[in-house]
N, C-alpha and C positions, 0 to 999 in steps of 0.2 A: 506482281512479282514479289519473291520473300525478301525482304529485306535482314542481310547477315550480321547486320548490326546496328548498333542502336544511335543515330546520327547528334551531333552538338545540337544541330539546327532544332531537333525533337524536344529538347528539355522546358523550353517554355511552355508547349503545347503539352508536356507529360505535365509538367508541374500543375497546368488548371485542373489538368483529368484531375488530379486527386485533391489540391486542396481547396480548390472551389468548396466542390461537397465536404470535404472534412470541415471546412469555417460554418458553414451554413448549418450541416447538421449537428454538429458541436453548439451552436447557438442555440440551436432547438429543443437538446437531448435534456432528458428528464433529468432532475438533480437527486431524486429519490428514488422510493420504490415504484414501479408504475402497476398498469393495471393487469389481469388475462394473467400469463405464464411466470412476467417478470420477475412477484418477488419470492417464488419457488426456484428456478432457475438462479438468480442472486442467493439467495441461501442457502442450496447445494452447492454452488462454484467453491464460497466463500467458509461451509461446514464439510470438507470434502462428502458431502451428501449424496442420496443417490436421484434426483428429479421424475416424474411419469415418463412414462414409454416414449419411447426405448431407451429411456436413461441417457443420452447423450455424453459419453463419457470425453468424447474431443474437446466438446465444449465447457464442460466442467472441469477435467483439470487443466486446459486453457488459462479457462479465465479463474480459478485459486493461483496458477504462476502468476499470473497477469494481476493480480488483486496483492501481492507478494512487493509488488513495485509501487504500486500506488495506491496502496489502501483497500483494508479489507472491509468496502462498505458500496449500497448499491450504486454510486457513481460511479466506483473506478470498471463495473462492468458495466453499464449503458457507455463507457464509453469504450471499452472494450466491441460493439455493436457499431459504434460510429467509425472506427479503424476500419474494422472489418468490411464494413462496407464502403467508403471510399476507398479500400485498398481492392475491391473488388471494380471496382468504377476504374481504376488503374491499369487493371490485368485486361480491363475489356477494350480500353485505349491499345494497348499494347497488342492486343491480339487483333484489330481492326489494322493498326500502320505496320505491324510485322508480315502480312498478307496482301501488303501495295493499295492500304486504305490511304484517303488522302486523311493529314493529322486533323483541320479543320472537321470533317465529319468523324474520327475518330474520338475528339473532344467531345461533340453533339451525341455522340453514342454513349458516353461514358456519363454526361449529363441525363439524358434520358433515362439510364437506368436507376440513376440516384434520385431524382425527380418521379419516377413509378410511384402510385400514392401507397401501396403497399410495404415497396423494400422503403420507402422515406420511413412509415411509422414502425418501421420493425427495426429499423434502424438508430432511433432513438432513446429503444428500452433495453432494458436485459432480453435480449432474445437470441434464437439459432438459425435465425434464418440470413443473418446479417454475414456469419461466418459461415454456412451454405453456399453461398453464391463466393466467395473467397475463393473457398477451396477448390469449388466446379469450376470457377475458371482458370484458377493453379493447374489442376489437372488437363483442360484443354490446352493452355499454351504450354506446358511442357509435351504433352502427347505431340503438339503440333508441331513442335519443334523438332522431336524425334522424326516423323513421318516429313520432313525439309531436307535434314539435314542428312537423316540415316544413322546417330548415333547415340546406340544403345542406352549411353549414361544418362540421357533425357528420360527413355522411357520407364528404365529403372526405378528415376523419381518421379515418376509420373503415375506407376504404381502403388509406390509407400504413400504417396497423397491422396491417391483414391483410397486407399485402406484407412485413414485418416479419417476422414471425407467421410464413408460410412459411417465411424463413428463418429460421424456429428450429425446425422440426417441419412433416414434408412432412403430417402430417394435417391441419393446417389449411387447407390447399389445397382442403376439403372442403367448405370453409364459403363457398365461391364461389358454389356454388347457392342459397344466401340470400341472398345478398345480391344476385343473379339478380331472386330472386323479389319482395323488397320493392323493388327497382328497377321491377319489372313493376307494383306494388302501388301507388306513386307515380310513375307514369310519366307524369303529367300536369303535375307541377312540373318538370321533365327538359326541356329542351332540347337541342339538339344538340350543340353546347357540352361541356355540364356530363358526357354521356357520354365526351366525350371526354377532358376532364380527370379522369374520376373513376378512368378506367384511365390514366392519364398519372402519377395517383399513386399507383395501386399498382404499375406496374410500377417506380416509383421507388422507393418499398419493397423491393423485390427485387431491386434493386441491388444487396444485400448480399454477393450471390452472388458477385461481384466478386472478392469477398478472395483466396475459394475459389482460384484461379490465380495471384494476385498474391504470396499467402501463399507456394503451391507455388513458384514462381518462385526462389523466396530459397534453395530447399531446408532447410528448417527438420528438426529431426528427427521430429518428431513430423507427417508428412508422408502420411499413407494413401492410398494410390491417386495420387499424386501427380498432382492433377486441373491441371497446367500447358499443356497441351493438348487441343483441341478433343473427342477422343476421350476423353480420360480422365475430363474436366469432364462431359460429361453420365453417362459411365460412373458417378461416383462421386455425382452428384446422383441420379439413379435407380436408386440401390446396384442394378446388373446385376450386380455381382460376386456378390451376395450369392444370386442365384440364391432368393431368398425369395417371388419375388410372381408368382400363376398359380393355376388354379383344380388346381391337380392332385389334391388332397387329394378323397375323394371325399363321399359324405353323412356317413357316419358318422363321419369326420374334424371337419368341420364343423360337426354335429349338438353332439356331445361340447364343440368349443367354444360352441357357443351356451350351452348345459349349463352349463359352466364360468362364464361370465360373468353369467349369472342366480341362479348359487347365488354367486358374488364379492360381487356386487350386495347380497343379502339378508343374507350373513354381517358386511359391511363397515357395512352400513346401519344391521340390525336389519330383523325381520318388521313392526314397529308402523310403523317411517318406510314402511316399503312401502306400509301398509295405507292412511295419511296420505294418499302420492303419489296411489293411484288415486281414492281417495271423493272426496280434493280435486280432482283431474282434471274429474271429473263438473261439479262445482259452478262449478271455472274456467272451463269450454270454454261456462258458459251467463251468462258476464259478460265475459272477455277471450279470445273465443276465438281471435284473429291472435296473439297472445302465446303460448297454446298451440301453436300451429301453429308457429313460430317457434324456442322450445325442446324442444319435441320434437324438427322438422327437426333443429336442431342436433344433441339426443343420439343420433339415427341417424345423420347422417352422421361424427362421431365414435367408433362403434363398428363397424358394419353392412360398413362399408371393409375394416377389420382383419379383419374376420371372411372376407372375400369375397377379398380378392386376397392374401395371405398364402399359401405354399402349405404351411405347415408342418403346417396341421391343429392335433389336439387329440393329447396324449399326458402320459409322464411329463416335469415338471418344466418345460413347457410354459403350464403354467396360469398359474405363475410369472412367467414370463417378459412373454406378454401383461399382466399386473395393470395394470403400469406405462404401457401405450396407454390407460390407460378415465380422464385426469387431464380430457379433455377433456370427457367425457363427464357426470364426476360436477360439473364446472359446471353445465352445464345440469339433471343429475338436484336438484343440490339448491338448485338456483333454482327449479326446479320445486316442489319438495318446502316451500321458505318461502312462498311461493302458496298450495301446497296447504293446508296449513297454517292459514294464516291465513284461508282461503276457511270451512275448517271450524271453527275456532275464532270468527269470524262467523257461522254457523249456527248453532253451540248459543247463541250468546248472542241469537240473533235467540227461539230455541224457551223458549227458558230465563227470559226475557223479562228484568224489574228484578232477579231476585234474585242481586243480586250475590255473595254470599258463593258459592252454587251454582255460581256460573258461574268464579269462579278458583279452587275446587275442584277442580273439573273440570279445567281449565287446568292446574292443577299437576300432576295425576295423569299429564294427556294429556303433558306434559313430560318427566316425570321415566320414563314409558315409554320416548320418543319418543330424547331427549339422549343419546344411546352411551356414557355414564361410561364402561361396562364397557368401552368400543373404551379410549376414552382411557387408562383404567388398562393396557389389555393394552399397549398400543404404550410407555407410560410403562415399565414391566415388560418388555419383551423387545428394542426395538425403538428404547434408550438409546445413543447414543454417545460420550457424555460422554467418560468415558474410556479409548475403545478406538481406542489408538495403534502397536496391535499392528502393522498390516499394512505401517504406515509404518517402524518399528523393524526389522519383520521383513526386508523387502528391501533394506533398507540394513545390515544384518547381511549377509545373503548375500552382497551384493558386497564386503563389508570382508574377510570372511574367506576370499574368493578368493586365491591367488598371483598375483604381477604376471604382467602380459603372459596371463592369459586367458583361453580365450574359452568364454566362455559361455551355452549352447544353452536357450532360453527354450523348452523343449520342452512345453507342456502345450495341454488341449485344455479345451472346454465353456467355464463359469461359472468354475473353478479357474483354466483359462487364463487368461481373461480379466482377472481381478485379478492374479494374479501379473505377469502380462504388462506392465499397465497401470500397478502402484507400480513396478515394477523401471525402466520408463520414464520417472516420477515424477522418481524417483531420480539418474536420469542427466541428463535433461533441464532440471531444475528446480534440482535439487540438487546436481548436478556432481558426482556418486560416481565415483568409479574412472574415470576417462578411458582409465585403461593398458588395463582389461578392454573386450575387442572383445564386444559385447552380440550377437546372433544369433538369431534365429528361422524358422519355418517362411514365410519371404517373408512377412510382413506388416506390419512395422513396423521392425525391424532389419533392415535391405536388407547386404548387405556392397558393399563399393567399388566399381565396376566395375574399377579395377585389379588387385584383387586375384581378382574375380571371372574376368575375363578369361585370366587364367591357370591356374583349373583345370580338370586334365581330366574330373572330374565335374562337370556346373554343373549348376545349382540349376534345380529343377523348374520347370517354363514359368508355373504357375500357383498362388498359394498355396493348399496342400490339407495337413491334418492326417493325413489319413489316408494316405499316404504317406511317412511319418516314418523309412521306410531310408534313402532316396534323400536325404534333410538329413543325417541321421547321416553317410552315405558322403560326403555335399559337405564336412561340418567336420571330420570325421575327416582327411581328407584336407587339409583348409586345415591343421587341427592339425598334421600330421606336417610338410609343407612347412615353415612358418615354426616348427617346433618348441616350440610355444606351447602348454600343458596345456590339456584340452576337458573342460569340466564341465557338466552338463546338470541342469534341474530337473527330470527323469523320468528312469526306466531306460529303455534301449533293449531290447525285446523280440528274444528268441533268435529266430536266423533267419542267414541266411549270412552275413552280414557280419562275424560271430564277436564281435563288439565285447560290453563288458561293462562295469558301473557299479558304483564302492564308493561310500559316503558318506564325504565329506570335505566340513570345515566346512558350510556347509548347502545344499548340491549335489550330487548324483553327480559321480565323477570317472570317464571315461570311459577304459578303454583297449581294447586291440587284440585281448587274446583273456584264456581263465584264468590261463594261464600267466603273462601279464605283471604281473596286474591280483595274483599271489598275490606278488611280488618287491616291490610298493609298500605301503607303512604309509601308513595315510588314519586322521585321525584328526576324528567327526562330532563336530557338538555337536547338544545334544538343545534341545528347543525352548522356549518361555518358556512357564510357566504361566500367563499373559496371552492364551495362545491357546484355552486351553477358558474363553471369555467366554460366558457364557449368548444373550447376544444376538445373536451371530453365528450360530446353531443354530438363530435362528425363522426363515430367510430361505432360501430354497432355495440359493441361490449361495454362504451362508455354509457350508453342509452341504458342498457340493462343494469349496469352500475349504481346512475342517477334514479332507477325508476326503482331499485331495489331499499334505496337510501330515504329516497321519498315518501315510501309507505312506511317509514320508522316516522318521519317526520310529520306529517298526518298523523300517526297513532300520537306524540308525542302532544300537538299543539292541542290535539281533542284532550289530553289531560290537564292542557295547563290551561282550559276552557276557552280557547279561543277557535270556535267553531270555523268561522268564515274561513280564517291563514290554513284551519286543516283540509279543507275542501279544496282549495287552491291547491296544496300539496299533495294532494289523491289524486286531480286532476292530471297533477305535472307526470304523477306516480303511471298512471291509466297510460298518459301520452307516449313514454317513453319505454314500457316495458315491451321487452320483446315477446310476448304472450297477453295481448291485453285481457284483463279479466282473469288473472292467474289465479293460484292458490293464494299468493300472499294478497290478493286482493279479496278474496274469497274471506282469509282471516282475516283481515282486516273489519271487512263487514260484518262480520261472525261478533267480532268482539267489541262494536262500537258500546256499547252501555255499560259495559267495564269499565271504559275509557272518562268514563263522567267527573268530572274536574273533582279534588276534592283540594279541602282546606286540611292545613296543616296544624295540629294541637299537639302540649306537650303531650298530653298523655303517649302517644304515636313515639316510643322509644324504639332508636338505634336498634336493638337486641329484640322488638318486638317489630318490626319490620324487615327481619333478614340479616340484618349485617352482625350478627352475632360472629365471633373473630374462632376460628378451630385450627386451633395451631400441628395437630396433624391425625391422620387416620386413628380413628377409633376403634 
């Protein structure tokens, strides 16, 4: 039965939905930059910037308001993620006892979804998946309110929210077909009018998109796809670049992720909430069965998508990757599940009759199965960030301990790239690190000048691709010699004609032009903080890649400062944790060991004759 308002008795039981998790994941929440998307997402919010596809314009001028109030640095957005998702933990409370959920399993529902090991770590960093699930369920409980009550001013706002909603996560775009359908469902209060305004306001919603060229406009650095024109703007809303969406993956691609996301499901949940969801199922669909219909639509079309037009398929480190699409889904799964719930927890006490002690017996039992302690313990335990300030120390290290004037080749690929990539832009963009150091990458986010570009005779590859990482070598190499500016790279360059070769100094390859030259310079590495083997960085697929990315600098590193054995150790750690064992960086790694041969340091070996020659500007 819908309850028309919101009772005294409810405030206790609303206040744990939200500040449980708010305490908890506030303890948690990263103090800095974190790893993967975080400190891109932080440096658009906070540089009105434009972020990768689709640009996410909700969430970027979100959180620059939101950053306005309390600090324009990356805490005040990881905690902008922390809100968002205990405020979504709220709306699933409220959407469970608004539908005649008992509040006991509307608390458990609201816990569960905060305790999901997925929306936990995404909820910790700068991320969109935290305010994804907000707004999906902003949209449900207003929609749902409207289809109760019958009036229109619900649904109105329930449209501007989903126009919203898109822009901050093109999966909610999904959710148009409900709202299709209960349009069809009351399409007898509808006037012609009221259609017309009701898309009048969602396309107003999606205004947002707006930014997205006005942002690029400015040229901001943190500028992806620079959607300032007609072509680029739909280019970078429909991430085309990305080349990810298309049925190419065949069954058993597909199959495998299905696979993957029903043992997610089960392992995140627990087998007992499962058991819950179905029996209750049964018992809801023969009392509110539009409400069924309703939440279920929703968690197929929050999944079902991902699954179908992705062309990536199922693989290693994959699985991963996906977790962080299903924030939409376990709304609806554990709105479902406090229903459930409570439909069956209604049933025994209907079977069970007066004896009451029996019956919150039972209750307890069915609780104390049902409540994931265990998740919560595990995520408490692995999945803490309290104080892991590492990655933000780390890349602001690197570029401290550069020489003036240079330039340096953001060279990495995967989950590794992507963080290093992302704090190093943190850093610069946020933070003002090293203005003198010309920043560089594989075209994707360090563009160089066109003046400068325009001038060399290798230019840079037509299209950003990793896997052509000679043809950038030979572009900076070449920028390096021209303006006489040292080139140091976060990977080795793999052997191959271009003869070029990498020592460690400070905490970068330094690049030069062949053995010969690269054995005339004294490079001197530093070895890395023991801040970096954090236990919790080790449960996350991206942190493995992170770690094993980090490691093979650390191995190249102790093999110069001739302590063979500590670099073996480090290659090993390196081998364990990469998500590619035997990669390219391991490949150069091997490539280059006798480069690596410890040397002694003499004056002759001058400052100016080892690289750090100072060039105060283009030649």
């Amino acid at each position: 039965m819908f309850r028309k308002s919101f009772k005294v008795t409810d405030w206790a039981a609303s206040i744990s939905a939200w500040l449980v998790p708010v305490i908890f994941l506030y303890l948690a929440m990263s103090p800095g930059v974190g790893l993967e998307d975080a400190g891109e997402l932080s440096a658009a919010a906070l540089t009105w910037g434009v972020p990768h596809p689709s640009g996410y314009p909700t969430y970027t001028l979100l959180g620059n308001l939101w950053s306005l109030v309390l600090g324009g640095n990356a805490w005040s957005i990881n905690l902008l993620s922390v809100v968002a998702t205990a405020a979504a933990a709220w709306l699933i409370y409220l959407l469970v006892v608004e539908q005649g959920g008992s509040r006991l399993w509307a608390v458990a529902a609201a816990w569960l979804f905060v305790g999901y090991p997925a929306v936990w770590s995404q909820g910790l960093v700068a991320e969109v998946y935290g305010l994804h699930a907000f707004l999906l369920a902003l949209c449900l409980w207003l929609v749902i309110r409207f289809y109760r009550t019958q009036k229109l001013t619900w649904f109105y706002w329930s449209c501007l929210v989903l126009g919203l909603s898109i822009g901050n996560h093109l999966l909610a775009l999904f959710l148009v077909p409900v709202w299709l359908g209960i349009i069809y469902k009351q399409r007898l209060i509808f006037k012609k009018l009221d259609y017309g305004k009701s898309l009048g306001i969602w396309l107003l919603g999606l205004t947002v998109y707006i930014y997205l060229p006005v942002a690029a406009a400015s040229q901001p650095l943190v500028n992806w796809g620079n959607p300032s024109t007609w072509t680029n703007f739909w280019q970078h809303v429909g991430r085309t670049n990305y080349h990810d969406l298309g049925l190419i993956e065949g069954g058993a691609g597909k199959f495998g992720f299905i696979t993957s996301l029903v043992s997610d499901l089960v392992n995140g949940l627990g087998w007992p909430v499962m058991a819950i969801i179905f029996l209750g199922l049964v018992l809801l669909w023969l009392r509110q069965r539009a409400l069924v219909i309703i939440f279920l639509a929703v968690a197929v079309l929050q999944s079902l998508p991902v699954v179908i037009l992705r062309s990536y398929g199922w693989g290693l480190g994959l699985e991963f990757t996906y977790s962080v699409y299903w924030s939409g889904l376990l709304v609806a799964v554990t709105v479902i599940f406090g229903l459930a719930a409570s439909e069956v927890w209604r049933y025994l006490r209907e079977r069970l009759g007066d004896n009451t002690k029996l019956t919150y017996i039972s209750g307890l039992v069915i609780g104390l199965l049902i409540l994931p302690w265990s998740v919560w313990f595990n995520n408490w335990q692995t999945v803490n960030y309290q104080a892991d300030i590492f990655p933000d120390k780390y890349a602001a290290s690197l570029l401290n301990n550069l020489p003036p004037q240079a330039i340096l080749f953001v060279n990495t690929s995967g989950y590794a790239g992507d963080s290093l990539l992302f704090t190093l832009l943190y850093e610069r963009a946020v933070a003002k690190l090293r203005p003198d150091v010309l920043l560089v990458d594989a075209g994707t986010i360090f563009l160089l000048p066109a003046e400068i570009k325009n001038r060399l005779v290798s230019r840079p590859p037509a299209k950003p691709d990793n896997e052509i990482m000679d043809d950038w070598f030979k572009v900076y190499w070449q920028l390096a010699e021209k303006y006489h500016r040292p080139l140091y790279s976060t990977s080795l360059p793999l052997p191959g004609s271009l003869g070029l070769v990498g020592k460690p100094d400070g905490l970068a390859y330094r690049i030069f032009g062949s053995e010969a030259e690269a054995a005339l310079y004294f490079t001197w590495p530093k070895l890395l903080s023991p801040e970096l083997w954090n236990k919790t960085r080790l449960y996350l697929y991206s942190g493995q890649d992170y770690i094993a990315q980090l490691n093979y600098f650390q191995a190249a590193a102790l093999l110069v400062r001739g302590r063979a054995r500590a670099a073996q150790g480090a290659l090993l750690e390196a081998i364990k944790y990469d998500n590619e064992p035997f990669s390219e960086d391991y490949e150069a790694l091997v490539a280059h060991r006798r480069i690596f041969a410890p040397v002694v340091y003499h004056p002759s070996l001058s400052s100016e004759k080892y690289g750090r020659k100072t060039i105060n500007k283009y030649e």
